[in-house]
ROVEX-634870 format. One line per field, with one value per residue: residue number from 1; residue in three letters; x, y, z of N, C-alpha, C in turn. Coordinates in steps of 0.001 Angstrom, whole numbers, plus 500000, padded with zeros to 6 digits. Each point is the difference from the previous one (the first is absolute). Layout:
N
seq <- NUM, ...
type <- ala, ...
n.px <- X, ...
n.py <- Y, ...
n.pz <- Z, ...
ca.px <- X, ...
ca.py <- Y, ...
ca.pz <- Z, ...
c.px <- X, ...
c.py <- Y, ...
c.pz <- Z, ...
//
This chain:
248
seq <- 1, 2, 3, 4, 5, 6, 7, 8, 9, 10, 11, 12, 13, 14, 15, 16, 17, 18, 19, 20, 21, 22, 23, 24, 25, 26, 27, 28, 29, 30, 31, 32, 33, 34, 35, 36, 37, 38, 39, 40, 41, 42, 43, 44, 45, 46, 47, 48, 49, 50, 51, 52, 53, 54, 55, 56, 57, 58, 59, 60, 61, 62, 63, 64, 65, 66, 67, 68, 69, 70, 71, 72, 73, 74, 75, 76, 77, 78, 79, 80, 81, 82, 83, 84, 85, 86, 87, 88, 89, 90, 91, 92, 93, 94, 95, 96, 97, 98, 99, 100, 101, 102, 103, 104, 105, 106, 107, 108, 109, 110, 111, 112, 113, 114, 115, 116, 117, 118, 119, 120, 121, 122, 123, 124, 125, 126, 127, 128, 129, 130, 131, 132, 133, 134, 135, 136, 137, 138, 139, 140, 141, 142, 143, 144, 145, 146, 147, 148, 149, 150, 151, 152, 153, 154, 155, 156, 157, 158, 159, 160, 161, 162, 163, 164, 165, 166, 167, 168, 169, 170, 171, 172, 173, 174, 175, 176, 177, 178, 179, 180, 181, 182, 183, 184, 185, 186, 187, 188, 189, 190, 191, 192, 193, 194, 195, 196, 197, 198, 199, 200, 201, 202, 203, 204, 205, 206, 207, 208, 209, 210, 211, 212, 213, 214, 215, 216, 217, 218, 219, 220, 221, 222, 223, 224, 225, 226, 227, 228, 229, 230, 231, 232, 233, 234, 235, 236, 237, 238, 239, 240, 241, 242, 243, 244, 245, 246, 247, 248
type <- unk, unk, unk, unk, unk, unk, unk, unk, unk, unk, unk, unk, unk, unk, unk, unk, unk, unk, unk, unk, unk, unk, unk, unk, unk, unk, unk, unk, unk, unk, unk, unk, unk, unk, unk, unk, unk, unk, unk, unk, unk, unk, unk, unk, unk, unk, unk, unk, unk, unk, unk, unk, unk, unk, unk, unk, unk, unk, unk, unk, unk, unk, unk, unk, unk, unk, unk, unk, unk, unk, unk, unk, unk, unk, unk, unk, unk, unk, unk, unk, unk, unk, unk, unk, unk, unk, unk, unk, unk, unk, unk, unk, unk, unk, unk, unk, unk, unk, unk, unk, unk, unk, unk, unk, unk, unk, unk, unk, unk, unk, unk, unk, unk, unk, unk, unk, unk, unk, unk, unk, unk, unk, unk, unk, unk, unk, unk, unk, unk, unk, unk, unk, unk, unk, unk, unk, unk, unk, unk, unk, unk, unk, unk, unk, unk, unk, unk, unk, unk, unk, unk, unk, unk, unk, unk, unk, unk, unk, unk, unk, unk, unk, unk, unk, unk, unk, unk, unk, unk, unk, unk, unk, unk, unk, unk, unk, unk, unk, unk, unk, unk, unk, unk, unk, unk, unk, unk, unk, unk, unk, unk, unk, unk, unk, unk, unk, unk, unk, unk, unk, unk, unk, unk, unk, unk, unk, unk, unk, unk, unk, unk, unk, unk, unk, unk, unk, unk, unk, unk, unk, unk, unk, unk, unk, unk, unk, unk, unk, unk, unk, unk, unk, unk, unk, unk, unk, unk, unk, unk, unk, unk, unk, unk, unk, unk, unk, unk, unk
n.px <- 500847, 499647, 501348, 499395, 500959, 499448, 498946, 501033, 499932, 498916, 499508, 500371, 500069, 498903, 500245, 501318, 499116, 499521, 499415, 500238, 498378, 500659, 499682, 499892, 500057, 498209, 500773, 498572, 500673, 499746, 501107, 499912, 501040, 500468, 499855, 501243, 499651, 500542, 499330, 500395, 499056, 499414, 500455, 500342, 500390, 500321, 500416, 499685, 501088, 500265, 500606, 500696, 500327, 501535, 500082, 500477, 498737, 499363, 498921, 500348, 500346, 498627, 500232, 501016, 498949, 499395, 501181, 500731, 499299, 500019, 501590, 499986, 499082, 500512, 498814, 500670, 499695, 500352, 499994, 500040, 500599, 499170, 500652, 499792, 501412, 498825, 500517, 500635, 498911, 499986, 499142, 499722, 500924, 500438, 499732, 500678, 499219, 499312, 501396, 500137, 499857, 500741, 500273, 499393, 500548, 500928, 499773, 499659, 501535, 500696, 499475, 500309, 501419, 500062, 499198, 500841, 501312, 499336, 499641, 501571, 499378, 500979, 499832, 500546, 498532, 500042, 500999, 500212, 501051, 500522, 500886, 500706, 500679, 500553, 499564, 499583, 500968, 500057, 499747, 501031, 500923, 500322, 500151, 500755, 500485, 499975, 501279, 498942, 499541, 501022, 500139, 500234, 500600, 500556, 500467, 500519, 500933, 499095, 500057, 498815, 498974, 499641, 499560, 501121, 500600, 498994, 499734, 501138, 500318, 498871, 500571, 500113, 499356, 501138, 500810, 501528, 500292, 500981, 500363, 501354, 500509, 500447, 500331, 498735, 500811, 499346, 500189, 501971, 500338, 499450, 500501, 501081, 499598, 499640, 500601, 500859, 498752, 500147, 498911, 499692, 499872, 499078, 500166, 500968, 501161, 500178, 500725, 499977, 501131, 499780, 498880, 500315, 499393, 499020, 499019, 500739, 500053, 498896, 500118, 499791, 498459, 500539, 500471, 500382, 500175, 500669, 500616, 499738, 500475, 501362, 500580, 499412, 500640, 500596, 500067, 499811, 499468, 500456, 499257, 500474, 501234, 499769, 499694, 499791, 499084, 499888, 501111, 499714
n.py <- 498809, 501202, 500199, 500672, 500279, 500830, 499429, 499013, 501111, 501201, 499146, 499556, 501215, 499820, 498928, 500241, 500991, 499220, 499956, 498789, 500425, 499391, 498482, 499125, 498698, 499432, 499428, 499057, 498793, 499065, 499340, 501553, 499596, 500912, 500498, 499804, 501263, 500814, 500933, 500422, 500348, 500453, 501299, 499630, 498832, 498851, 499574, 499012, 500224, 498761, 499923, 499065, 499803, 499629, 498574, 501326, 500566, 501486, 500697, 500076, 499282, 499866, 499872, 500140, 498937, 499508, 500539, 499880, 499236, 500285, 500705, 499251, 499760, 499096, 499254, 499923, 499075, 499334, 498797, 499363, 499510, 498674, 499624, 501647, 500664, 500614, 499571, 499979, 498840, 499280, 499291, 500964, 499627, 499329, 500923, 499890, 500367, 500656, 500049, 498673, 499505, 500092, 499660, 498715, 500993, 500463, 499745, 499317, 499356, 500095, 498754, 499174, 500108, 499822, 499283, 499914, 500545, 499272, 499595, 500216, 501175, 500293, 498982, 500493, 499180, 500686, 500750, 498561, 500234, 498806, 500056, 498366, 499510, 498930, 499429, 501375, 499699, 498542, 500784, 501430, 498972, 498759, 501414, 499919, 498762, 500246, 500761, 500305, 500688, 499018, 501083, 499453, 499291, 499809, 499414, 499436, 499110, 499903, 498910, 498865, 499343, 499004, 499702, 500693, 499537, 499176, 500441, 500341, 499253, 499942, 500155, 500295, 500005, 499119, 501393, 499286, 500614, 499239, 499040, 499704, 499161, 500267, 500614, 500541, 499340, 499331, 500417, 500650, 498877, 499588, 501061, 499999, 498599, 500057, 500943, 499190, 499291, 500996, 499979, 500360, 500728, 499784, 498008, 500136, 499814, 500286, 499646, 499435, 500488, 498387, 499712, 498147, 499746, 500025, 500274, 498986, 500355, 500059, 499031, 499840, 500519, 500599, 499977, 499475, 500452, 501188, 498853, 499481, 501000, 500294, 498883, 499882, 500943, 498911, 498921, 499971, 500886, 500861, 499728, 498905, 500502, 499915, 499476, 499121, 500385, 499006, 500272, 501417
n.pz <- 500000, 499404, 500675, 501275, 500201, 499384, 499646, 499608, 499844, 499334, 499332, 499783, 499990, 499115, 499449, 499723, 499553, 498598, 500586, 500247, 499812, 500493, 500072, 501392, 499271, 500566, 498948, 499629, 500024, 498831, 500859, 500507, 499189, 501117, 498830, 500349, 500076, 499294, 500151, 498291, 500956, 499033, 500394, 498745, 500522, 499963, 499529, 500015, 501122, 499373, 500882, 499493, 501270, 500070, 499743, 499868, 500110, 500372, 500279, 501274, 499220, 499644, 501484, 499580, 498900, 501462, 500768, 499401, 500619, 500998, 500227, 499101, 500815, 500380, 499639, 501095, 499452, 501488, 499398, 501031, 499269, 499708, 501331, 499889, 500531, 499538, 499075, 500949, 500322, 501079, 498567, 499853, 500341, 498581, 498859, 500756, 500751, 499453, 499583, 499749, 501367, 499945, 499432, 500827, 501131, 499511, 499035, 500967, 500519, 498382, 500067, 501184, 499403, 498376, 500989, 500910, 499076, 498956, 501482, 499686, 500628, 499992, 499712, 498334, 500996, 498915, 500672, 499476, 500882, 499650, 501265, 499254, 501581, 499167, 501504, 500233, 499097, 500281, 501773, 499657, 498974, 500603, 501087, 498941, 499654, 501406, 499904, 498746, 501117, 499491, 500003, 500851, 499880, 500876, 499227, 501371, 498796, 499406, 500487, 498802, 499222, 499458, 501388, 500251, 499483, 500467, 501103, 500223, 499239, 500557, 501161, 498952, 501407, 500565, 500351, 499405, 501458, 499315, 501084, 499736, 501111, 499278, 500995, 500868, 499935, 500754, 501036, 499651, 499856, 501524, 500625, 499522, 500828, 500777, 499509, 499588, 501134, 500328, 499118, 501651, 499371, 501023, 499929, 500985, 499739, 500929, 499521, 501405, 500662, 500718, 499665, 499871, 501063, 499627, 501138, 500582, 498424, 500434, 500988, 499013, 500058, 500668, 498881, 500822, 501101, 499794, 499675, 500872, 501358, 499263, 500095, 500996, 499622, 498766, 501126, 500693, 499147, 501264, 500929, 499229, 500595, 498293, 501032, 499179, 499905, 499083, 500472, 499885
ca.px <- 499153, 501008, 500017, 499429, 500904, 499509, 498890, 500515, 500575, 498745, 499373, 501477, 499956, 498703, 500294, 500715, 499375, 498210, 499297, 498809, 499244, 499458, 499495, 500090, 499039, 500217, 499563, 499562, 500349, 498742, 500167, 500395, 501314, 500112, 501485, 500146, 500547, 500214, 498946, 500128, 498929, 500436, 498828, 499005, 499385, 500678, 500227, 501169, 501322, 500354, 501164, 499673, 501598, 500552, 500519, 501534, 500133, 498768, 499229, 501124, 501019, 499644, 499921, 500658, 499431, 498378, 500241, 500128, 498796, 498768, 500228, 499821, 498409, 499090, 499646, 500801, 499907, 500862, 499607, 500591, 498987, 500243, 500933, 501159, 499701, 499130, 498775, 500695, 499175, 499017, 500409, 501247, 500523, 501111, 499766, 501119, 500044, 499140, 499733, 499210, 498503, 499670, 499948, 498454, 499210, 500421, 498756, 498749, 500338, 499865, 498155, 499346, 500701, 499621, 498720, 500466, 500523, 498892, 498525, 499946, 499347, 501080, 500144, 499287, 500171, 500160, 500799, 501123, 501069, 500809, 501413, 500425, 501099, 500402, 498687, 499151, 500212, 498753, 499119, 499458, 499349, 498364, 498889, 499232, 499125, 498710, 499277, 500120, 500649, 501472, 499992, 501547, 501237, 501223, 500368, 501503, 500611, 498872, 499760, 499030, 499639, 499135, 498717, 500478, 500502, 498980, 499736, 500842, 499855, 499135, 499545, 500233, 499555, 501139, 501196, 500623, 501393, 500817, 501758, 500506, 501712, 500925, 501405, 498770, 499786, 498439, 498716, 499857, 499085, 498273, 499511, 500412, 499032, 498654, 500410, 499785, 498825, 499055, 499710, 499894, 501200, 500866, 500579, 500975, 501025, 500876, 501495, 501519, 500851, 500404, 499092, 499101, 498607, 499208, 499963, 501543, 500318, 499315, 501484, 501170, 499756, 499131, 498616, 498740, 498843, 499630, 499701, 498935, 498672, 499804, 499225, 499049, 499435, 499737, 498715, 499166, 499591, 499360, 498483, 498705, 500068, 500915, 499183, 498497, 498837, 499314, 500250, 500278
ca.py <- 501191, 500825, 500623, 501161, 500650, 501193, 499395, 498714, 501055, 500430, 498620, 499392, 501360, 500441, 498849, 499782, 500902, 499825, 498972, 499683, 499831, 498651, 499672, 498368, 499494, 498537, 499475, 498452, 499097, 499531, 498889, 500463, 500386, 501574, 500740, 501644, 500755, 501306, 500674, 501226, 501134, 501094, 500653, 500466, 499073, 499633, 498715, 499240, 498927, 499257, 499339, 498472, 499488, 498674, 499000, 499602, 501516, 500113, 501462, 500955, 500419, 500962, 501300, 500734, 500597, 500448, 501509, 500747, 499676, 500634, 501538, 500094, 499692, 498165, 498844, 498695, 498872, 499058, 498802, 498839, 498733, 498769, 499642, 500667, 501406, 500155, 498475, 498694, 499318, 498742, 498803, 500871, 500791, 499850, 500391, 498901, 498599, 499575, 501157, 499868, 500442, 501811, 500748, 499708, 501260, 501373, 500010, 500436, 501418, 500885, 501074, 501170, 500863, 501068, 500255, 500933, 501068, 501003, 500532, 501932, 501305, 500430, 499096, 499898, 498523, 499853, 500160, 499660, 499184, 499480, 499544, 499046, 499544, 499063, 499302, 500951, 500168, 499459, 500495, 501402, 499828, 499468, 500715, 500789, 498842, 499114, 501247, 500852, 501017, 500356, 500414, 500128, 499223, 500079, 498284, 500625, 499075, 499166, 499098, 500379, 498934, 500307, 501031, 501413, 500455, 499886, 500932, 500970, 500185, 500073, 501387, 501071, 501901, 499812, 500398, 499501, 499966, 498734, 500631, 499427, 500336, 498926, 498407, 499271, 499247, 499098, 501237, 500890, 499673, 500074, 501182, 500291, 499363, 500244, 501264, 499768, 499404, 500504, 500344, 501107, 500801, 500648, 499463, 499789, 498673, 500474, 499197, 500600, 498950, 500101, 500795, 500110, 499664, 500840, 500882, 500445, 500709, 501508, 500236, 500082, 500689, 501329, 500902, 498425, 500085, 500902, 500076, 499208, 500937, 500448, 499218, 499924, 501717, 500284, 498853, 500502, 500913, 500174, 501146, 499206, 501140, 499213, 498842, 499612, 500654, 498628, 499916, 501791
ca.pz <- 500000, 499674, 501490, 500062, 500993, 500752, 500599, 500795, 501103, 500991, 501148, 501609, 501318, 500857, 500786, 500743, 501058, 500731, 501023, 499327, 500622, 499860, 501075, 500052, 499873, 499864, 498846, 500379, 499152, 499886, 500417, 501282, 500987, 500156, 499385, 500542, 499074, 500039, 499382, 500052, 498930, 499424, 500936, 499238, 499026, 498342, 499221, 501038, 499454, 500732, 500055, 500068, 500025, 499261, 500919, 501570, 500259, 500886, 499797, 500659, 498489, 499001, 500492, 499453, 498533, 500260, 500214, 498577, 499052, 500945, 499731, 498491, 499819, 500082, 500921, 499980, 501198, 500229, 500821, 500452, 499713, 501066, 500277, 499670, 501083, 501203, 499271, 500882, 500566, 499652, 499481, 498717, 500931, 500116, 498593, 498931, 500638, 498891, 498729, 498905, 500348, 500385, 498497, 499542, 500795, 499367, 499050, 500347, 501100, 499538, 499739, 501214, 500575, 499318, 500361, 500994, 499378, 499373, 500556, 500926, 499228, 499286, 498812, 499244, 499707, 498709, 499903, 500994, 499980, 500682, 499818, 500535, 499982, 500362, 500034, 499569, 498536, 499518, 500240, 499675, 498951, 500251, 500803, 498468, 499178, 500907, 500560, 499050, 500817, 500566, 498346, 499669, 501060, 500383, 500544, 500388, 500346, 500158, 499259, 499443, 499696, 498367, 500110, 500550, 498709, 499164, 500288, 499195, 498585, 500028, 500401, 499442, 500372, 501695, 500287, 500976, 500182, 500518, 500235, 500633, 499701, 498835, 500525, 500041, 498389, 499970, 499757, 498522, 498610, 499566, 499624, 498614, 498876, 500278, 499469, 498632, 499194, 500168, 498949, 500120, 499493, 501028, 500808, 500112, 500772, 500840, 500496, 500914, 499862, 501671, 500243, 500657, 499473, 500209, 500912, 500625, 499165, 500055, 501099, 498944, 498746, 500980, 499447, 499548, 500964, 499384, 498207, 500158, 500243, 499101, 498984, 500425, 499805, 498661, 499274, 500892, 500007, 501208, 499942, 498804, 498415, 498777, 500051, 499461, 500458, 500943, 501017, 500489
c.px <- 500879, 499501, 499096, 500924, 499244, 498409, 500580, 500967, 499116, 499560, 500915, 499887, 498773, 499830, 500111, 499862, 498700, 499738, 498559, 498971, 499918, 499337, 500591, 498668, 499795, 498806, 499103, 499844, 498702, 499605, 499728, 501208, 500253, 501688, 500226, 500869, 499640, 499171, 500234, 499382, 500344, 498587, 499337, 499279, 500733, 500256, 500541, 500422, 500414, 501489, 500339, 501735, 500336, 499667, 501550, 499631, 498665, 499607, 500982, 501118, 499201, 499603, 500309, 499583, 498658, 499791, 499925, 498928, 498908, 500094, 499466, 498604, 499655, 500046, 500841, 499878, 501670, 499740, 501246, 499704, 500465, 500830, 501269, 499196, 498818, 498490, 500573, 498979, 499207, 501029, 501633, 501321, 501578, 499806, 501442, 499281, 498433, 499502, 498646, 498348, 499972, 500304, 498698, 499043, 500045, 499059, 498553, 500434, 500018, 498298, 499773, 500718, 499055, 498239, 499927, 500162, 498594, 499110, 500803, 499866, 500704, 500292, 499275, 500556, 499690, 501803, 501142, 501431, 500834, 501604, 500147, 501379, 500580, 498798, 499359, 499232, 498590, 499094, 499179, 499249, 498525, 499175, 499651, 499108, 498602, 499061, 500376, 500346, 500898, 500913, 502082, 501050, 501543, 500805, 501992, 500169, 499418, 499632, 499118, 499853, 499104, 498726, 499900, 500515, 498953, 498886, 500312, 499829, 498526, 499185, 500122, 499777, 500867, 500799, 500570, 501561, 500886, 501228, 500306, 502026, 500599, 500207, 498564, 499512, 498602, 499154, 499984, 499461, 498904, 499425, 499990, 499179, 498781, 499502, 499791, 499280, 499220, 499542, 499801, 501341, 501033, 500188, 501648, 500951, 501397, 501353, 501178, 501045, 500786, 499071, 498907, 498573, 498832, 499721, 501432, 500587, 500568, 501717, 501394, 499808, 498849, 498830, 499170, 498394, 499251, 499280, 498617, 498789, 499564, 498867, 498719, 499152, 499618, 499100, 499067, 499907, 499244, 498908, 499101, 500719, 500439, 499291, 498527, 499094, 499469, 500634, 500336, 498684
c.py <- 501237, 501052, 501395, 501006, 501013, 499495, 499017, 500756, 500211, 498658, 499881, 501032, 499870, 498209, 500740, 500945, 499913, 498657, 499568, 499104, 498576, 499423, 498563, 499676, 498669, 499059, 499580, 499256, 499719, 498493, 500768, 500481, 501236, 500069, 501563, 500767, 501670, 500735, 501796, 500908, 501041, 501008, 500894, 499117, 499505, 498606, 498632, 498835, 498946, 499120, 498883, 499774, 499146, 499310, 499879, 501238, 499744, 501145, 501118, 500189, 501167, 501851, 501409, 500298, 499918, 501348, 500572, 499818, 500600, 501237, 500275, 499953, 498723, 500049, 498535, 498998, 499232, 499028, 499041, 498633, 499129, 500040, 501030, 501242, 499725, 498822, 498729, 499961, 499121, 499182, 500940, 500707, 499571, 499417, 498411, 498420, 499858, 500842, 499634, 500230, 501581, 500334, 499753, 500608, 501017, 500351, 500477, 501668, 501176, 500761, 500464, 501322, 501002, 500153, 501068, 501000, 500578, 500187, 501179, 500499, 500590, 499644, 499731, 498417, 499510, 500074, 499515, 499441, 499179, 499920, 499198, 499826, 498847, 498734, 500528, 500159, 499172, 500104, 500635, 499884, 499006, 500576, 501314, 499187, 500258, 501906, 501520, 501324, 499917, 500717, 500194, 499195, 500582, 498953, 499946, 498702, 498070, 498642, 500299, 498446, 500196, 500550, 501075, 500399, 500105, 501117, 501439, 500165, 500140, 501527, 501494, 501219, 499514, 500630, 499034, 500652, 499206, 500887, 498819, 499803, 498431, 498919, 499099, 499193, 499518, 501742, 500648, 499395, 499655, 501572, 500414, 499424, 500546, 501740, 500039, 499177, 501365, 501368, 501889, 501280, 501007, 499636, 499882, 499364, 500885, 499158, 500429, 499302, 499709, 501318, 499258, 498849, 500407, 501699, 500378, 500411, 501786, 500735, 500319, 500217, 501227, 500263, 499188, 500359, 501378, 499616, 498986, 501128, 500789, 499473, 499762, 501424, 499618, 499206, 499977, 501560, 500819, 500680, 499612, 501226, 498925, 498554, 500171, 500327, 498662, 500022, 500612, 499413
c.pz <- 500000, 501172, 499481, 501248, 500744, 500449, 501051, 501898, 500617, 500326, 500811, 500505, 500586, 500674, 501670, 501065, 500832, 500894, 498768, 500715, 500515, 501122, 499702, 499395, 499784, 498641, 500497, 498618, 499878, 501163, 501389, 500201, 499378, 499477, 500511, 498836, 500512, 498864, 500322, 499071, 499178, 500240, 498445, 498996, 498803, 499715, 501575, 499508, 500948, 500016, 500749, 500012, 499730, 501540, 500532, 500827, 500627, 499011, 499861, 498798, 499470, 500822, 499252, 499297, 500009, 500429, 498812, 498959, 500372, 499934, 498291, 500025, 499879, 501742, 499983, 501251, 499367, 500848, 500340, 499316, 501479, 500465, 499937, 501036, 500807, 499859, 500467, 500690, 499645, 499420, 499344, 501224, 499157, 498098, 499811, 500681, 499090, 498703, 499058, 500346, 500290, 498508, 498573, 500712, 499461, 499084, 500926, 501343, 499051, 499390, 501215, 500083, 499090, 500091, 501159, 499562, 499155, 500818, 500732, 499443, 499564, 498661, 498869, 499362, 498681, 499117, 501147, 499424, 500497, 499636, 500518, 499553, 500081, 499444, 499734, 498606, 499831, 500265, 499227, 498571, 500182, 500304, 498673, 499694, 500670, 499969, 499010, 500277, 500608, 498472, 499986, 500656, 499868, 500549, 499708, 500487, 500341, 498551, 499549, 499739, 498527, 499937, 500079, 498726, 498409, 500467, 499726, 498996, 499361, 500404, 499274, 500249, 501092, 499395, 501170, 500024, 500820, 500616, 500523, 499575, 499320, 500832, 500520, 498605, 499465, 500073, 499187, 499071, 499927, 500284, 498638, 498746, 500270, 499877, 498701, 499328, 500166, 499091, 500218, 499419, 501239, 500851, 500108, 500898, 500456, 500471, 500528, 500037, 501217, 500991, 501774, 499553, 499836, 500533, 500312, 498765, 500912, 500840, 498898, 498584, 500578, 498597, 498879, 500491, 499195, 498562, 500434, 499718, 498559, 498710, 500739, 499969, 499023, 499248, 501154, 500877, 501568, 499665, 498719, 498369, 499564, 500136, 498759, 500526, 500698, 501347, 500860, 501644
//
């Protein structure tokens, strides 16, 4: 993505100045079990976003760019999945000791999360987004497939499978922006592929180098986080401007 220096500054200042509204908050799964996550309003109303961490990490990675997302005008939730930060209980208190059942959860934890996120008032639940990192990746793209008001992804470092890729290539109104770093061999090239199934003209693929995985990119590519918000100014539009009328 071709840097923006002087926009990619004022965000990081006003980041880095503003407090953003947020609050704790608790998901409910469709099974009962309460996902915790962080919820940050935007006090004039606009588009919301959701962020979906990798599996070596918690919520707490994407702080930095829910701030900055919130100072820009979204609504952003951050969730815990199973077994990670503040979603340790019950049957889920330890994501390696049963990845695979907690990852045939994810699919239904991600509709509650984004059922939560469109009933705030804040939120024009016609206009949403997600960033996935990592595990995330298949998330963020399945939760398009399942859910037409998610009108943009941001996917950093993340496998994919033929459904996902058949999807993509399919979607022709998804702006997708990929990032990810070389030496991550398996993710660059399924970001990269999955970018380039994708028929939208202003989708794009971002490549670092010894950069990192996913989210943890951001620690050694500082304006990564900026070019997110950015691109999120540009395909998802605050306050319903530039958005389709169907969904203003």
């Amino acid at each position: 993505m071709k840097p923006f220096p002087i926009l990619s500054v004022v965000i990081l200042l006003f980041a880095a100045a503003a407090h953003a509204d947020e609050r704790q908050v608790s998901v409910t799964a469709a099974d009962g079990f309460a996902l915790q996550g962080t919820y940050s309003s935007a006090a004039k109303g606009g588009p919301g976003i959701l962020l979906l961490h990798q599996c070596n990490a918690d919520r707490r990675i994407y702080d930095q760019l829910a701030t900055m997302l919130n100072v820009a005008g979204y609504n952003v939730l951050t969730i815990d999945w199973r077994g990670f930060g503040g979603s340790k209980a019950g049957a889920f208190t330890d994501y390696s000791a049963q990845p695979q059942k907690i990852q045939e959860l994810m699919p239904g934890d991600v509709d509650a999360a984004l059922t939560f996120l469109s009933a705030q008032p804040t939120v024009i639940n016609r206009a949403l987004g997600v960033v996935g990192g990592s595990c995330g990746v298949h998330q963020a793209i399945q939760a398009n497939r399942r859910h037409p008001e998610i009108r943009t992804l941001v996917l950093l470092s993340g496998r994919t499978d033929a459904q996902d890729e058949a999807h993509i290539k399919s979607a022709a109104t998804l702006p997708i922006f990929g990032a990810a770093s070389e030496e991550d061999t398996e993710a660059a090239a399924s970001i990269k592929r999955i970018v380039g199934l994708s028929t939208h003209s202003d989708s794009r693929v971002e490549m670092f180098k010894n950069a990192g995985h996913a989210a943890s990119m951001f620690a050694k590519q500082p304006d990564l986080e900026a070019d997110i918000v950015i691109w999120f100014r540009a395909n998802l539009p605050v306050a319903g401007y530039g958005l389709p009328p169907a969904i203003r």
